[in-house]
LUMZA-502735 format. One record per residue: x, y, z of N, C-alpha, C in turn; residue in one letter. Coordinates in steps of 0.02 Angstrom, whole numbers, plus 50000, padded with zeros to 5 digits. Example, Ala and Ser with C-alpha at 12.3 -4.5 7.8 and 13.67 -1.06 7.14 Angstrom:
506604971650390506154977550390506604983550390A/506424988850354506844994750357506455000250394S/
REM end
This chain:
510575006849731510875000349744511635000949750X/511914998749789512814996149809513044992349762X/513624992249736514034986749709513894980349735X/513784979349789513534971649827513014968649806X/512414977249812511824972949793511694969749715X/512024974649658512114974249595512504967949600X/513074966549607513434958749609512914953049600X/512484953549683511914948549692511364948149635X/511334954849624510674956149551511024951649495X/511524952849465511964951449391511924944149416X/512174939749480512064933049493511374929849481X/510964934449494510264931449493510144930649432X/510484936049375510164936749298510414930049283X/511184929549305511484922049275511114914849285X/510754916249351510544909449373509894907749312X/509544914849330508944914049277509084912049220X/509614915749182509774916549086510054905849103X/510374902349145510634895849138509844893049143X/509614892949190509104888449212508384889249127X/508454894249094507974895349042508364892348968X/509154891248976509264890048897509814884948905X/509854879948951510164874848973510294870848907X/509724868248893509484863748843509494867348784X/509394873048751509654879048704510404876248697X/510744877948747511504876648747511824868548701X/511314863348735511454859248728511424855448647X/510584857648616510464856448576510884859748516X/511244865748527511764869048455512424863248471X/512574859948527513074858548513513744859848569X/513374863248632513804864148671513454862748749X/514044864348773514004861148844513574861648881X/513234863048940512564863748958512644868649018X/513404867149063513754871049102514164879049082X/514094877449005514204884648948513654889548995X/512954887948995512424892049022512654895249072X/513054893049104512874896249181513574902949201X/514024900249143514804904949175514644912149128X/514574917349171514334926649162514934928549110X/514584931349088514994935349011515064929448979X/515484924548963515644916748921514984916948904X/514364913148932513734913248911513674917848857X/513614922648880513364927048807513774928148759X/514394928148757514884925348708514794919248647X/514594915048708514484908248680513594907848631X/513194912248662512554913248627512774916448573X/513264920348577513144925648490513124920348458X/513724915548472513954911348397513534908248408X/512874904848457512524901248442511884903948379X/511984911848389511184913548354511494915748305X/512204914248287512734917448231512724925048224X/512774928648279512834936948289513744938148315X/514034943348305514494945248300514554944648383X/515184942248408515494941148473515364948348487X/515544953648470515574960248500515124962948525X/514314958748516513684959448534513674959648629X/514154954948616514204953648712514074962248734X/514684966848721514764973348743514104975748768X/513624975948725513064979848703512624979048784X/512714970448793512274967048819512384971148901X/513164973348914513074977148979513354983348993X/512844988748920512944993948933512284996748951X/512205000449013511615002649047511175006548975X/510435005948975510355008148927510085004848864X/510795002848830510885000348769510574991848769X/510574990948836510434984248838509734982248849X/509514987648859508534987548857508294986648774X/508794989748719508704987048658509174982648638X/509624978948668509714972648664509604967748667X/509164967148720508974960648759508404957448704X/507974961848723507304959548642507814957348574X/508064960448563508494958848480508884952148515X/508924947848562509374942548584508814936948595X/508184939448624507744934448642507254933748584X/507234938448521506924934348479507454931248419X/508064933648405508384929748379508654923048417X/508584919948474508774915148489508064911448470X/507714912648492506764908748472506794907248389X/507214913148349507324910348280507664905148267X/508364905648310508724900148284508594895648296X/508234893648362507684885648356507014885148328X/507044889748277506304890048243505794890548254X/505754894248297505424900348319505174903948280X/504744905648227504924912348173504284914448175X/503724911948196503084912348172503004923248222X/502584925448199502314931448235502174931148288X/501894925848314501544924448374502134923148411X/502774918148397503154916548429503704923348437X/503814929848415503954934448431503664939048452X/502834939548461502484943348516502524940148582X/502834933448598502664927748655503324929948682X/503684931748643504664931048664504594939448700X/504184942348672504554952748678503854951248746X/503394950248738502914952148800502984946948874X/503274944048861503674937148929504254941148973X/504504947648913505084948548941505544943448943X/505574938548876505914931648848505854927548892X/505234925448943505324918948984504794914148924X/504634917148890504414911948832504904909148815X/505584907248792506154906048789506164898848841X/505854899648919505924892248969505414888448938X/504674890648918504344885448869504564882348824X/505024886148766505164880848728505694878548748X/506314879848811506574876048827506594870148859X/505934869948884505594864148914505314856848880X/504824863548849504134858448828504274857548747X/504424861148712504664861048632505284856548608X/505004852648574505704848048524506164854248490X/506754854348505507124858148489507584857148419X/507574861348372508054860248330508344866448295X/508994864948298509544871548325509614872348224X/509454878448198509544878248147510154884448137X/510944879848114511434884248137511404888548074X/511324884948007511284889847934511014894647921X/510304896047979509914900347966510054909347922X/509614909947881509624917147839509624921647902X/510184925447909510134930047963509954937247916X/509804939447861509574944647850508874944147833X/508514953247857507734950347872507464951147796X/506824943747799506594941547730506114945147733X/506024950547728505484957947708505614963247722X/505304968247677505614975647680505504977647757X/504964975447783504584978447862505234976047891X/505384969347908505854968047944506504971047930X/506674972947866507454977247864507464981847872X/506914987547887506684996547923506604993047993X/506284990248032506574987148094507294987648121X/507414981348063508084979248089508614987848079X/508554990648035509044996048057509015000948094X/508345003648106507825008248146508255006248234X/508264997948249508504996848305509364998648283X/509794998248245510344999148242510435006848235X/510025010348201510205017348220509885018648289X/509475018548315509345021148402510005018548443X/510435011848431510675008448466511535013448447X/511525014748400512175022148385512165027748418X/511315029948395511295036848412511015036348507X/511075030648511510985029448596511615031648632X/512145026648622512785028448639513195033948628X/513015036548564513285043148557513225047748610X/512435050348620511985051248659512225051248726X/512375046248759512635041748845513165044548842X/513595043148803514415044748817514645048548768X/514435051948740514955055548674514815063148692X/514285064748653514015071048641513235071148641X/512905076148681512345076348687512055082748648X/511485085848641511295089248600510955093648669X/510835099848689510675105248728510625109748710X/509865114048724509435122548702509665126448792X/509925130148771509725136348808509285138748824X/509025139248879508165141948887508225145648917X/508715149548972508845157149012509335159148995X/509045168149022509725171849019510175169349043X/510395167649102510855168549173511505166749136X/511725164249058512365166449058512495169248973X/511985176048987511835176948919512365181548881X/512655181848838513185186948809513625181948783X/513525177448829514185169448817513735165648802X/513155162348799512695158948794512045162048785X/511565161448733510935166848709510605161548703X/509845162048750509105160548751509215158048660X/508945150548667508795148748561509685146648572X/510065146148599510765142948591510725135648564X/510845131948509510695124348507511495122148533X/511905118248584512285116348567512385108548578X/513115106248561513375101148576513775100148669X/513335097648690513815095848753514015089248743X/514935089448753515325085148753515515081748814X/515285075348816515255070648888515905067548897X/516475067148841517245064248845517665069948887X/517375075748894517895082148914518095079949008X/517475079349041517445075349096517335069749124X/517415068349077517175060049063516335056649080X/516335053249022515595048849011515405046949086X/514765048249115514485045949153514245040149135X/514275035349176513755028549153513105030149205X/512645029149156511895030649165511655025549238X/511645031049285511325029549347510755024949368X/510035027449302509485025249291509645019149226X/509255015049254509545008349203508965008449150X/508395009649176507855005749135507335014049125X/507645015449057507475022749025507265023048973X/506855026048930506745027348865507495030648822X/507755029248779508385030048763508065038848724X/508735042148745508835047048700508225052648715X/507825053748776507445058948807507535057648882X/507255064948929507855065248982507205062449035X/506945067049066506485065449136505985064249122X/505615065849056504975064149026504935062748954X/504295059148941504115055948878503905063148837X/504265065248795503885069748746503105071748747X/503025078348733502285079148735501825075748809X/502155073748847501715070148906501855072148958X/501435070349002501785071449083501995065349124X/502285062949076502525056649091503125054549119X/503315051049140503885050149174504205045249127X/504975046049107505215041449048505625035349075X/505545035149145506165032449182505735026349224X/505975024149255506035018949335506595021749362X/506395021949423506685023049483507255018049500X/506965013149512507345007049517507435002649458X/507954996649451508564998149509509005003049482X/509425008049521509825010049492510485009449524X/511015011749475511545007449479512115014149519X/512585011949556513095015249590513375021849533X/513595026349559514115032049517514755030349514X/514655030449448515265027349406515505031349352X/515905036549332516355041249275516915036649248X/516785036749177517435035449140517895039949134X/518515037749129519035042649134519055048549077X/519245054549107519045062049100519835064149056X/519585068048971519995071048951520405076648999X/520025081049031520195086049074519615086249144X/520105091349181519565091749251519325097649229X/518765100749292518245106649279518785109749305X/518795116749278519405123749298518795128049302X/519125132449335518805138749368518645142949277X/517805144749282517805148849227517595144949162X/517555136249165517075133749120516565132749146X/516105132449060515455132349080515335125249063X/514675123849108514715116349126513855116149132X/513735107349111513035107549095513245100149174X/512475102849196512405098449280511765098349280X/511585091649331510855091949361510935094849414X/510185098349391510165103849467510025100849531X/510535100849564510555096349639510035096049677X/509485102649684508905101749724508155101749690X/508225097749630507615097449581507265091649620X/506455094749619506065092149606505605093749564X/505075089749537504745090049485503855091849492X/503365094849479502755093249497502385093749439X/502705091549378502555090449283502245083949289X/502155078449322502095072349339501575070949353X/501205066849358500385062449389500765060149449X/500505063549513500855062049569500225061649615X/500235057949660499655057449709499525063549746X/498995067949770498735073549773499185075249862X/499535080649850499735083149933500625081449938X/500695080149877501565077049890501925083649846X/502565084649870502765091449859503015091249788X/503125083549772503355083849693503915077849691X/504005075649634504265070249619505025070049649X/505415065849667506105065249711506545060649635X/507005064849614507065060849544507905059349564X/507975052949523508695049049511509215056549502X/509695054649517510295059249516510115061549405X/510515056149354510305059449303509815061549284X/509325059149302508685061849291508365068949310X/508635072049364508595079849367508765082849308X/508555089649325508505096049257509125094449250X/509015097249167509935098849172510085105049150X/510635108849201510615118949217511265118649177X/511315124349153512035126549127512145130749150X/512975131749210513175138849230513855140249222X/514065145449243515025145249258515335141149287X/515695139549298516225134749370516455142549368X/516335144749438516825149249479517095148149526X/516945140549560517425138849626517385131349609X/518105129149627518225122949609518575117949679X/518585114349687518505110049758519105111049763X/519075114549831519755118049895519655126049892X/519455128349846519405137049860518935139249915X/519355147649937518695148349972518535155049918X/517835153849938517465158649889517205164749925X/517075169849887516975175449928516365179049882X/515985182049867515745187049821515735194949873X/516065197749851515895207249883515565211449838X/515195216149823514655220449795514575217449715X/514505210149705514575205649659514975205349615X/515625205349635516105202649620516365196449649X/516685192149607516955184849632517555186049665X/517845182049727518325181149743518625175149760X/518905173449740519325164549752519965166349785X/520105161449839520585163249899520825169549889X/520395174749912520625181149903520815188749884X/520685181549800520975187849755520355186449694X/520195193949654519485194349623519605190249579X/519125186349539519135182749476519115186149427X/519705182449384519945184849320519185182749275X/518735185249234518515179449179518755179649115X/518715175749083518985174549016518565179748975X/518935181648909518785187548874517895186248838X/517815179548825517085180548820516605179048877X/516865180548929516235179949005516115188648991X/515495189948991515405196848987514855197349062X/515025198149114514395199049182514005203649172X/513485204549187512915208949175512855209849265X/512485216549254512165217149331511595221849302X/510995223549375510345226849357511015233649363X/510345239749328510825247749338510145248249350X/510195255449387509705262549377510215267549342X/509725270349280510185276649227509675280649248X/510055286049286509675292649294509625299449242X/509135301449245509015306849173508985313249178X/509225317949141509125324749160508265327349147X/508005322749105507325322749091507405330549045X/507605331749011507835337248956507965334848902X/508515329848896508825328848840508605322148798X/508315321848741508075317448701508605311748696X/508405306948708508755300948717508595296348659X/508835293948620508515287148585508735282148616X/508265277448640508565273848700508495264848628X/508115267548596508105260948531508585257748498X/509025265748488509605264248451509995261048499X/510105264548574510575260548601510585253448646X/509905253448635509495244748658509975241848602X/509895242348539509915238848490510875237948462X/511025243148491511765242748482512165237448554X/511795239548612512205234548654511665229648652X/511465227948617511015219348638510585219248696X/510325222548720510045222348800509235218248787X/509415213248789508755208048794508405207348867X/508635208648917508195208248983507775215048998X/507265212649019506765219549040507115225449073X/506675230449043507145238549074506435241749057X/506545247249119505935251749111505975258949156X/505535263149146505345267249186504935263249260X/505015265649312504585262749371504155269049388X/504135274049371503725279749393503535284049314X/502975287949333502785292449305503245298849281X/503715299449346504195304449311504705303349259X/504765294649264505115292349192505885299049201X/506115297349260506605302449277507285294949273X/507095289349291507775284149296507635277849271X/507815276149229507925270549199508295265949233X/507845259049224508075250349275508095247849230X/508795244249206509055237549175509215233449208X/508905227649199508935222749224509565220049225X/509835218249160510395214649146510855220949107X/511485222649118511905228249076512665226549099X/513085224049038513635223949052514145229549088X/514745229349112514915235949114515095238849060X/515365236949009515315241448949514905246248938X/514275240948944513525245148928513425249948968X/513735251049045513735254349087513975260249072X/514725258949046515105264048997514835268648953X/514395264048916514035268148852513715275348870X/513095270148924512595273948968513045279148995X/513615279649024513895285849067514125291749015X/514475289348943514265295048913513895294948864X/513275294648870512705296948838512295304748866X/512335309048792512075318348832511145315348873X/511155318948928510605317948959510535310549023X/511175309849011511125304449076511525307949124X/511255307449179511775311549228511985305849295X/511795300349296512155294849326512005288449307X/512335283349338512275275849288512705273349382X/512015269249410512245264249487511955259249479X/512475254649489512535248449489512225245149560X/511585242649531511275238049584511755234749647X/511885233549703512095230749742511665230249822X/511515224149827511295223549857511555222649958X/511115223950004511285224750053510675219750105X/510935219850153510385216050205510555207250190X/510175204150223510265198250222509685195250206X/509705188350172509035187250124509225178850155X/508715176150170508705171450203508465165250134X/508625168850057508495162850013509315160749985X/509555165050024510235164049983510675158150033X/510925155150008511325148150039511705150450073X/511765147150157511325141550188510765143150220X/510395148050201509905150050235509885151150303X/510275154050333510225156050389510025165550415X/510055167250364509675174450351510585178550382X/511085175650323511475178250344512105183650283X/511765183050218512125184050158511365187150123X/511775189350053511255190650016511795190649944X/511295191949876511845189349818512325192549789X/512235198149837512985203749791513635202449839X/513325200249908513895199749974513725190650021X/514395190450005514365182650061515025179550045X/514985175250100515545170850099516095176250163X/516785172650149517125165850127516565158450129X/516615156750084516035148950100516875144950068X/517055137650107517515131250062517005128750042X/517305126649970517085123749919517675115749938X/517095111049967517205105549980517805099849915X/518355095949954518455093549898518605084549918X/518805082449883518495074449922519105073249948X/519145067750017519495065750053519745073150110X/519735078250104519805081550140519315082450214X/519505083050249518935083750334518855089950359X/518245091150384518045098350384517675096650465X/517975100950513517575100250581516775101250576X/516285098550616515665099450641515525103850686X/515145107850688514995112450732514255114150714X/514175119750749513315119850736513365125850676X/513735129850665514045134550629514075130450567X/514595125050566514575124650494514095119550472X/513795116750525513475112850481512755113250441X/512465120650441512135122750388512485121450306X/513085121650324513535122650245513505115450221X/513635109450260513655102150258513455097450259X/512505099150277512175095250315511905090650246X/511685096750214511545091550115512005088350100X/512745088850090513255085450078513075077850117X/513115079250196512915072350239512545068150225X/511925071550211511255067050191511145063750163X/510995070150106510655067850032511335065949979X/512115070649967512295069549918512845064149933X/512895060750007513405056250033512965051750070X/512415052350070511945044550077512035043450163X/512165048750210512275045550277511555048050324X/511675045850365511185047350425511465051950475X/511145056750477511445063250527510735064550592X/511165064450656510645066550712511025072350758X/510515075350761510925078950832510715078150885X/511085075950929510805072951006510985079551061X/510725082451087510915088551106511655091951072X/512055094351097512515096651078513075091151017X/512965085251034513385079650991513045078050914X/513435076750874513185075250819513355067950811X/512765065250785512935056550754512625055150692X/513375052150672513235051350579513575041450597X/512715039150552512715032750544512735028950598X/512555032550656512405030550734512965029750783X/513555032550755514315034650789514265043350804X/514485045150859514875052450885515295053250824X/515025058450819515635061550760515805069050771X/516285072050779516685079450791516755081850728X/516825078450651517155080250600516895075650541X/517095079350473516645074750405517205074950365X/517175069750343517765069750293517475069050228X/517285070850160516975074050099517155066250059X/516595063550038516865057149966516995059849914X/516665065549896516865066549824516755075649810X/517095076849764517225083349746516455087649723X/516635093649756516025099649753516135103849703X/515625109249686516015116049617515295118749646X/515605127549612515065132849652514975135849565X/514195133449550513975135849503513755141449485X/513865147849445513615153849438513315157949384X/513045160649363512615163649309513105168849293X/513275171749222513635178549214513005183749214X/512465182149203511825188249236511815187649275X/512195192949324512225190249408511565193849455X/511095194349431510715197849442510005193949406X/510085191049372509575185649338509795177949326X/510025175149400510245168949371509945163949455X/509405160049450509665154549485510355149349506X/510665152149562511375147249548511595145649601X/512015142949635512465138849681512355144949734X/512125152749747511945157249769511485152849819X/511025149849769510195149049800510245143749835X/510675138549801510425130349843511195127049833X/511865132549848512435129049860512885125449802X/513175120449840513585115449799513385109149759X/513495111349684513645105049626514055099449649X/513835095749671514205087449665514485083949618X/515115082249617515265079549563515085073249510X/514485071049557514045063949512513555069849485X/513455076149477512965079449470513115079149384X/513905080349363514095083949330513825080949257X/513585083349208513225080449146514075079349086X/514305087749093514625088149013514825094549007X/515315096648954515485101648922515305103348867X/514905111448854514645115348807515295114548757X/515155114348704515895114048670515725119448598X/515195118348568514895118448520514355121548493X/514225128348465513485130748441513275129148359X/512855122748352512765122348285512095127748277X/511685129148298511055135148271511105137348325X/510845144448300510585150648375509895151548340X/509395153248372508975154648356508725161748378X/508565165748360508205172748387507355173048401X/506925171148456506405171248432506075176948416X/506695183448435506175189348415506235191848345X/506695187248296506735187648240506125185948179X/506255189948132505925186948075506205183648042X/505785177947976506145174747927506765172447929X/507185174747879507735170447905508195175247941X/507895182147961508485182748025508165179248080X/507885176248101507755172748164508375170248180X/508555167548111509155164348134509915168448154X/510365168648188510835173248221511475169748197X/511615171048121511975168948068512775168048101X/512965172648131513495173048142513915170048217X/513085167248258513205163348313513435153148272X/513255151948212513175147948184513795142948198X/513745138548195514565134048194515115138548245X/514855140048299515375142848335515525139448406X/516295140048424516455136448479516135140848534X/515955136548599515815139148667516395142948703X/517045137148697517585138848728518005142648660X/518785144248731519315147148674519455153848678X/520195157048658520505163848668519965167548621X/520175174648642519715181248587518925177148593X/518475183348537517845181348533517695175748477X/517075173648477516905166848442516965170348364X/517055164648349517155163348245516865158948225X/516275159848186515935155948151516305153148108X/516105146648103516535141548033516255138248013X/515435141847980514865139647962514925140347877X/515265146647860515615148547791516135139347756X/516605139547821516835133847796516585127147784X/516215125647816515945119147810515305121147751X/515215125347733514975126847669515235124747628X/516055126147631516325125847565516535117247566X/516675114547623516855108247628516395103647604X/515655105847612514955103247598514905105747506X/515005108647493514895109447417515445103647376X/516295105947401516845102647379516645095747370X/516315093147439516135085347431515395082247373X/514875087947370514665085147310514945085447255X/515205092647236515725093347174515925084447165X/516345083647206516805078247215516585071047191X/515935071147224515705066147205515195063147141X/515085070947133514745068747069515165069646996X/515915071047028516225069146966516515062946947X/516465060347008516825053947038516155048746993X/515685049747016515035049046968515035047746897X/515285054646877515335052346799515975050446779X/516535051546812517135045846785516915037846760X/516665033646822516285028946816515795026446799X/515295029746763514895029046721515225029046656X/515825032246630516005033446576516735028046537X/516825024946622517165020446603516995012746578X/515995012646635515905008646609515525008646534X/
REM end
């Protein structure tokens, strides 16, 4: 939906919310024309159902207001005495047009004194049950979200069992695209194959303003631009569900190109206008090796699995067990491998030929070699040709909403001749540091900037699943930042001590006051 059409929608809610509580209005004591003026109205309802003015907020935050609206339409049915069970199963299953009955047909009497705290234990686990979802909602939307790691592709900096905090203030809070969602789970209902969402209506892309922009070299949590889904009850022969912008997966990779660079990769290495990318001291890249063997010299290959961390598959491919394939191996690890007695070479995978899965599919790159590709940035114009517009044609479509034809040699976007595109909004070229095990901006291009979810900020647990007991747990990944100079520092020790200090604290605080009284 457009800002236009939303305008017309929010008018329609007003016409409805006046025409159902006219006489509501009238009977507390106020005007009847109160009903009808947007935002004032619901202003004017708090103090009618005696709820805190600040309630208004709640009422139009995407989201938050699917557990608002019920908490508004049966406390107004209370305050005209309304209270019975029936008259709050009549109010929540109407979707509150039970509310025009008794504004109609019911003798009304506006009871302003009413006990606003609930008269039973059931009703006060309710009543807070909705006030904590309605916290941990917003937190949730705009603050900080909670995110597992589930692949390698940026493992050394991020490990499979990672729990962290992604921080949604760093680029600022998205306001939730999809209006009408189950709060606080993403594309599906837990345990189901369910879908947690509606499609419709949803509302325009809209970002609150951003502590910082994305820089080359953070890692960044996004929906994956070309998700579809087939987890779903979908009618038999359809390729899979077509989901809302938030509602796609959500991928975690590098930012290695940021809107205006041109990007390059050569025998997989990065290049940004030119010159190779620096990464920051904890990006550690992995690539596959073959380690070749003298097949003589006894190797313990356990010890040195276990000293460089090498969690991705490695093996012999033949019987002569003459060369060893790692999948994933830093160059360090590369290092190791070169002097180790009995290895007599250590080559680094690089690939050659052209692979027609690698973006734009024209069977013209492959993932160790490609580019220069521009990394689109908004308001800038980029000519049409038949050349580039493999690179642009998704941009046109799908992530800028236009209509693209080609009429023999001419192109027409939105049913005008067009020579040239000028970009709405900013692109980023997403990348895996397993460059060799990573789905990424390689495969299906450019991140959009409505794509963008949040910043990793935060590891409260790591988990190991190949651990036992309590080493499962990876003690020293614990309370550690994502970002930041040198390697990570747990400050899991400290908040130990901060967490002890404060019971200390309080349970002396405890017996002061017991002893005084």
């Amino acid at each position: 939906m457009t800002f236009y059409s939303w305008f017309v929608f929010f008018l329609a809610v007003q016409i409805i919310h006046f025409l159902g509580t006219w006489k509501l209005y009238q009977a507390a004591g106020r005007k009847s024309w109160e009903a009808a003026i947007p935002v004032y109205n619901s202003i004017v309802l708090m103090k009618i159902i005696g709820r805190p003015t600040w309630w208004t907020i709640l009422l139009f935050i995407p989201i938050i207001n699917l557990i608002m609206f019920p908490v508004v339409w049966v406390e107004t049915l209370r305050t005209f005495g309304k209270k019975s069970t029936l008259d709050t199963i009549l109010g929540l299953f109407t979707l509150g047009f039970y509310i025009y009955v008794v504004n109609y047909t019911h003798k009304l009497e506006y009871n302003k004194d009413r006990k606003l705290t609930p008269e039973n234990k059931a009703a006060d686990t309710v009543s807070s049950l909705l006030f904590a979802i309605i916290v941990a909602t917003l937190v949730h939307t705009y603050v900080v979200q909670p995110y597992t790691i589930p692949t390698s592709s940026l493992e050394k900096s991020l490990l499979i069992g990672d729990f962290l905090f992604v921080s949604k203030l760093n680029y600022g809070p998205r306001v939730p695209m999809t209006t009408v969602a189950l709060p606080m789970v993403h594309d599906s209902i837990p345990m189901t194959k369910s879908k947690s969402y509606l499609s419709w209506p949803q509302l325009p892309y809209l970002r609150l303003p951003a502590i910082q922009k994305i820089n080359r070299c953070d890692i960044v949590v996004f929906n994956w631009p070309v998700d579809t889904v087939h987890y779903f009850f979908e009618p038999k022969g359809r390729p899979g569900v077509i989901k809302p912008i938030d509602k796609k997966s959500n991928y975690v990779k590098r930012c290695v190109g940021i809107p205006g660079d041109s990007l390059s990769i050569k025998d997989g290495y990065v290049f940004i206008n030119g010159k190779k990318l620096v990464l920051p001291e904890r990006a550690k890249p992995q690539y596959s090796y073959a380690v070749a063997l003298d097949g003589k010299t006894p190797i313990d290959f356990e010890t040195i699995f276990k000293e460089l961390d090498i969690t991705d598959p490695a093996g012999f491919r033949t019987e002569k067990r003459d060369t060893l394939y790692l999948g994933a191996l830093t160059e360090a690890g590369a290092e190791r491998f070169k002097n180790t007695p009995g290895v007599t070479a250590v080559i680094r995978k690089v690939d050659t030929g052209d692979n027609n899965d690698i973006f734009p599919h024209i069977n013209k790159w492959n993932q160790d070699n490609m580019g220069p590709i521009y990394i689109p940035e908004a308001g800038k114009t980029v000519a049409l040709t038949n050349e580039s517009l493999p690179f642009y044609k998704e941009i046109i479509t799908n992530y800028e909403g236009n209509t693209l034809e080609l009429q023999g040699s001419k192109f027409i976007i939105n049913g005008k001749p067009a020579t040239t595109y000028t970009f709405k909004q900013n692109y980023y070229w997403m990348m895996g540091d397993n460059r060799h095990n990573s789905e990424d901006s390689r495969y299906w291009g450019y991140v959009p900037e409505d794509h963008i979810v949040g910043k990793p900020v935060f590891i409260w647990m790591s988990w190991d699943t190949n651990g036992k007991g309590i080493n499962k747990v990876r003690w020293s990944r614990v309370f550690t930042t994502v970002d930041g100079e040198g390697q990570p520092h747990s400050y899991f020790k400290y908040f130990l001590i901060l967490l002890a200090i404060y019971f200390v604290g309080d349970f002396i605080w405890k017996k002061r006051r017991e002893n005084k009284a």
